[in-house]
N, C-alpha and C positions, 0 to 999 in steps of 0.2 A: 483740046487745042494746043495748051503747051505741052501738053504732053507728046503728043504728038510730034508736033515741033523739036523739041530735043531728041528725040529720036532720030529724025533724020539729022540733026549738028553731031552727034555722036560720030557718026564714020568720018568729019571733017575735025574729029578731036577737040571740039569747042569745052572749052576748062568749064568744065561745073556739070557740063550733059549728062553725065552717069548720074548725077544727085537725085535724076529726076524715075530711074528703076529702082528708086530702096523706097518701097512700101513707108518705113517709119519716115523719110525726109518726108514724101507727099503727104502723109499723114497728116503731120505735124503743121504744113502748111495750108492745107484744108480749113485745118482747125483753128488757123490765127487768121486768116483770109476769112473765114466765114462768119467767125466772134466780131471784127473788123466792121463787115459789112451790117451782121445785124446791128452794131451800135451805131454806126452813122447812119443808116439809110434807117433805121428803127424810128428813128427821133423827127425823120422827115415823113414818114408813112406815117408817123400819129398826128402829127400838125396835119398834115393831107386828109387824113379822117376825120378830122375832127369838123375840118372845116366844111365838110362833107354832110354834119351832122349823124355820122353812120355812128349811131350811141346804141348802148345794149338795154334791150327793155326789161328791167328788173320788175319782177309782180313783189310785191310785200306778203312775206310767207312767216313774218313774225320772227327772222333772223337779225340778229343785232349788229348795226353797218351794214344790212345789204341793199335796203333803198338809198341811201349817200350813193352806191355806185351808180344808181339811175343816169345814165347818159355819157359815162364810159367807153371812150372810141371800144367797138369788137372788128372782127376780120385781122385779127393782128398774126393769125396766121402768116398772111402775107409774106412779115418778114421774115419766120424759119422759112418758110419754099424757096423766098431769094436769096437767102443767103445761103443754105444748103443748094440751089442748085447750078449762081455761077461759080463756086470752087470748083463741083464735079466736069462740068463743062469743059472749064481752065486747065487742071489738072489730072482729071480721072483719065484710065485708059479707056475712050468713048465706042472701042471695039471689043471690050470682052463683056459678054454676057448679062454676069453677074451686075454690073453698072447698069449695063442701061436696062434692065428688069425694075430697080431697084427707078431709076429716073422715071420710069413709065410710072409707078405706083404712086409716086410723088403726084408728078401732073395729075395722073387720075383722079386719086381721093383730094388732094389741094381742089380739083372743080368742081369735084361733087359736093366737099365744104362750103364751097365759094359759092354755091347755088342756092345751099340750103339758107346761108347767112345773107344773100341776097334775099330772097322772099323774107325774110324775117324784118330786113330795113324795110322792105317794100309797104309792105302790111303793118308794119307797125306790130307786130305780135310774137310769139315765142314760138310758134306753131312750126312755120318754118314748110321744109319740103315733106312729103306724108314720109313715114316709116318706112314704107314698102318700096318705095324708089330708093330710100337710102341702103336696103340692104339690096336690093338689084344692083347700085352700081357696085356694089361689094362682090357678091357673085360673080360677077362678071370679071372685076381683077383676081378674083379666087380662081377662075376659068382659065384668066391669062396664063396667069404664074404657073399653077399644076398642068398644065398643056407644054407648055412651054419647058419645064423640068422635067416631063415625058419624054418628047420629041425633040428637042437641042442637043445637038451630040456634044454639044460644048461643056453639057452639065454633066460631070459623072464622078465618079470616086474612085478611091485606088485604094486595095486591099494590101498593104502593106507588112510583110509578113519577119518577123522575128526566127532564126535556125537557131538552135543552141547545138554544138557537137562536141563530144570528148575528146581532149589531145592529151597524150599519154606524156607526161614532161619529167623529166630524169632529176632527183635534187640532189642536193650534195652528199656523199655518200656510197653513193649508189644507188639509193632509193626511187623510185617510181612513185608516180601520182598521176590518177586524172582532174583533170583541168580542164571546167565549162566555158567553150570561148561561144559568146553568143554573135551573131552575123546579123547585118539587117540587109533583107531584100527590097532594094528602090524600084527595081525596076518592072514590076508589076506590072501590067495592061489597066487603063483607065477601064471601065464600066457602069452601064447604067444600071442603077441599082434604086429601088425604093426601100431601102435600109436608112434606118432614123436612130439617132440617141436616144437611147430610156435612161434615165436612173437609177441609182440601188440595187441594180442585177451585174455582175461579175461581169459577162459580155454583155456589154451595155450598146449595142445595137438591136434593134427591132427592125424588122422586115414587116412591113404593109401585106405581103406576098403569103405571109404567112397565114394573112386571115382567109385567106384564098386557096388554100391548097385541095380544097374540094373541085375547084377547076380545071382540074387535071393540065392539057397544056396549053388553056388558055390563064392558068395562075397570075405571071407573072402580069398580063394585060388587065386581070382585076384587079391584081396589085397596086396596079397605077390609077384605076378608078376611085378603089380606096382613096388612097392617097388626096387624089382633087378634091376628092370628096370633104377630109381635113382638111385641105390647105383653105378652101371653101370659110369650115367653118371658122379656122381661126383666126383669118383674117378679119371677117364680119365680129367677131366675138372683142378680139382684141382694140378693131376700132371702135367699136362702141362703147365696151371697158374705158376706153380714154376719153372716149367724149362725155363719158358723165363723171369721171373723175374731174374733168375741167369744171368746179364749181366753187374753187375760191381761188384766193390770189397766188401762183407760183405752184400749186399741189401737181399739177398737171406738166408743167416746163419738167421741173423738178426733181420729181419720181422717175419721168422719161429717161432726162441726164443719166439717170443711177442705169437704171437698167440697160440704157444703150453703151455706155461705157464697160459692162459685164459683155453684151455682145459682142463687142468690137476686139475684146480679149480673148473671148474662144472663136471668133473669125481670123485672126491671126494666127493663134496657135494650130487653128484647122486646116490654114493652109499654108504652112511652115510644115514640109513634108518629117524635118529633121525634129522639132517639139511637135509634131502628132505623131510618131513614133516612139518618142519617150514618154510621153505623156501619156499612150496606148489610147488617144482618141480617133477620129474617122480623120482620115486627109481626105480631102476636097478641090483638088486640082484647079488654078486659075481664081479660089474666091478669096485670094488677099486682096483683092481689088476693093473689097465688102469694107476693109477697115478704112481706106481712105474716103468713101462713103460717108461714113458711121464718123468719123472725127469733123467731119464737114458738118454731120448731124448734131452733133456733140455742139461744138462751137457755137451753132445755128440758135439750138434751147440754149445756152446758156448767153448767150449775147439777147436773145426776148426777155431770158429773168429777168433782166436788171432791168427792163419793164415794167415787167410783170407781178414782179414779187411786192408784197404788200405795203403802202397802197400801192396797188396796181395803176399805171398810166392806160396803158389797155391790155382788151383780153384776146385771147387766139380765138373765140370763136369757133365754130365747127368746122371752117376753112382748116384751122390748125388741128382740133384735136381727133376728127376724121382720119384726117394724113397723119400724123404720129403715131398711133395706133395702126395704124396700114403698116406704116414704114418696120416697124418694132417685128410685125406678126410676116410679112415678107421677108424679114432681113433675118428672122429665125430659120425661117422655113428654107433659105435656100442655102447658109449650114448645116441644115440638117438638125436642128434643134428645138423644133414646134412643140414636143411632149416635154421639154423645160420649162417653158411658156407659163403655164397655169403656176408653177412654183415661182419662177422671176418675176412674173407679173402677176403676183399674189393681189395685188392692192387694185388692179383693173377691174379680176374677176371679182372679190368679194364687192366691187362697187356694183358690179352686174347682180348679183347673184341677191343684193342687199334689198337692187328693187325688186326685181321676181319674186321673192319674198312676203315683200312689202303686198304686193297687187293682189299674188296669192291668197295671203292669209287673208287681207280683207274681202277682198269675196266670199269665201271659206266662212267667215264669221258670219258676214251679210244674211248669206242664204240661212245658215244655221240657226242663230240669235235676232234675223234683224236686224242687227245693227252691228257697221264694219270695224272691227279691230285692227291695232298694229302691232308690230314686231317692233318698230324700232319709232323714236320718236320722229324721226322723217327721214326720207331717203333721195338723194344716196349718201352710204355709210357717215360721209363727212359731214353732214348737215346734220346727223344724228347729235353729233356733241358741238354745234353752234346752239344747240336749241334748248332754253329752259324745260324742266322737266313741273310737267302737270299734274296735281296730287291729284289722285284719283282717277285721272287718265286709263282709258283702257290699252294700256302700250306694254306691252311683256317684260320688255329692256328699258325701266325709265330713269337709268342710269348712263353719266352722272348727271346731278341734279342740277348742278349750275353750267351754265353754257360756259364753252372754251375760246378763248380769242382765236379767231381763224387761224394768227401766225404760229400759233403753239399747235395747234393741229397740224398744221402745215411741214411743222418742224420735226414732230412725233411721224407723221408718215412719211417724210424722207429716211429717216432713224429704222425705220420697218422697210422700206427698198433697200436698204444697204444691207440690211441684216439678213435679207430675201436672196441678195443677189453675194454674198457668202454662202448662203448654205447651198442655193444651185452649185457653185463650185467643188463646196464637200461631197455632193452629191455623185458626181463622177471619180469621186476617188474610192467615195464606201460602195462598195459592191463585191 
């Protein structure tokens, strides 16, 4: 809206209008508008819940402190969606692409939280919306998106090409020399392409297309099925990765903060034509838009921590950690950086991966023995080291032996997002 608005003041030379076309000004004000609103309107939405009775039903799992949080306003979601999405609103350009993808993912998984966490007050129990609906409505923005970065002519990439040529240069003397003067070519044709960042290979794009090339000249149309087909899964993967990270005070704001703040840096640099051609990364035409998003996001988690972070006043709920995990796995995907994913968002997947595991083995044991084993002393990962370890326990991993205070956990895996979201960065330069 104001963006907008300044736009047309600009031909009438209103002093400031141009502040409002530099990516970093709107950025920045994203991000203190949106910190802004979640600390004032945070403090009224947990009075409002509270009074509401909308408390989290804690079961006693033998965790030290975690029946004390019995009746703990949840749905605290809430405040990142509002406060991430009147900045965007106010400020964002509400006609390029990349925004409003990114606004629809929001609304989406914010309802499909907001549903699940609804039935959960309703009933009184943990249960919630079944499984299978939660990963339908996943799908189905999996659908959006990979459709959408199909067919949008608005999405595409520019191959941007480096000449290096000999000039023969005379020195003093007399002497001759050649001399590599290198050129850069801007002016490339945008195109659509299902070319993705990989890692640790020299040309560090990967083509979808490529797994397709038995299609002869329907290739590149597989290409693109592929494709939905990941963006599919990682969306599903990623927001579930969050929503069971969401299981003590702050781990889940937190870790988010780190990792989106990594995004919003190579969204910048991706679409800064002049640092992705130094940088030898992919340009991506129009997705600087992506970082005034991502600072609104940014702002949004860190205005909940000081909620959230231990004691917790309230908790996101699956309102929040639904949508956060959407947002994270959308806002890769449409950089171009989905197969960084599992390395930046290390601490999402092993939370996933910790109960698959879990389920796994005891089954596996069940049938075998009779009686069910575990890998870990409980799952997920984080709950692993709130929990005393049981001598004699049939638990593979029944270390360590004394449980960890949630906030040193808590502190330890943000220490492991930072360290996560360095080495993605190395990752594009070793190849």
């Amino acid at each position: 809206m104001l963006y907008a608005l300044f736009d047309i003041l600009q031909d009438s030379s209103f002093p400031g209008a141009r502040l409002m076309t530099y990516i970093t000004f709107r950025s920045v004000v994203a991000l203190l508008l949106s910190l802004f609103i979640a600390l004032v309107a945070g403090r009224r939405i947990i009075d409002r819940l509270q009074k509401m009775q909308v408390g989290e039903v804690i079961r006693d799992l033998g965790l030290d402190g975690q029946t004390a949080k019995t009746g703990t306003p949840t749905m605290g979601g809430i405040i990142i969606i509002i406060s991430l999405v009147i900045p965007c609103l106010l400020i964002g350009n509400l006609a390029n692409i990349y925004m409003i993808l990114m606004l629809i993912s929001t609304i989406w998984l914010g309802v499909l939280g907001f549903l699940d966490d609804y039935l959960k007050f309703k009933h009184h129990d943990k249960e919630g919306m079944k499984g299978k609906f939660k990963i339908i409505g996943q799908v189905g923005l999996g659908l959006i998106v990979g459709l959408t970065c199909w067919l949008s002519p608005q999405i595409t990439q520019r191959q941007v090409t480096t000449v290096t040529r000999n000039v023969e240069v005379t020195l003093e003397g007399g002497a001759s020399n050649d001399l590599a003067i290198e050129t850069v070519d801007f002016e490339q044709p945008d195109v659509k392409s299902t070319q993705t960042t990989i890692p640790f290979v020299k040309n560090h794009n990967f083509d979808y297309a490529s797994l397709t090339s038995w299609a002869g000249e329907y290739a590149q149309t597989a290409g693109w099925i592929v494709f939905i087909l990941v963006v599919i899964f990682v969306v599903a993967a990623t927001s579930n990765g969050a929503n069971l990270t969401d299981g003590i005070d702050g781990l889940c704001a937190g870790t988010s903060a780190i990792i989106c703040v990594a995004l919003a840096i190579m969204a910048y640099l991706g679409g800064n034509v002049i640092y992705s051609t130094y940088l030898d990364i992919m340009y991506i035409p129009g997705s600087s838009e992506l970082v005034v998003f991502m600072a609104a996001f940014i702002g949004a988690l860190i205005g909940f921590l000081w909620y959230n972070a231990f004691p917790a006043q309230v908790f996101m709920g699956d309102t929040g950690s639904l949508t956060i995990g959407g947002i994270i796995a959308v806002y890769a995907i449409l950089i171009h950086k989905e197969l960084l994913i599992p390395l930046l968002c290390a601490i999402f997947f092993v939370e996933d991966i910790s109960v698959m595991m879990q389920v796994s083995y005891f089954k596996y044991t069940k049938r075998k023995y009779g009686e069910g084993r575990r890998i870990f002393k409980m799952t997920p990962l984080h709950h692993h080291y709130q929990r005393e370890a049981v001598p004699g326990a049939a638990v593979v991993f029944n270390r360590p032996v004394r449980a960890m205070h949630e906030a040193k956990i808590v502190t330890r895996f943000w220490i492991i997002g930072i360290f996560l979201a360095i080495l993605t960065f190395i990752t594009l330069k070793i190849r």
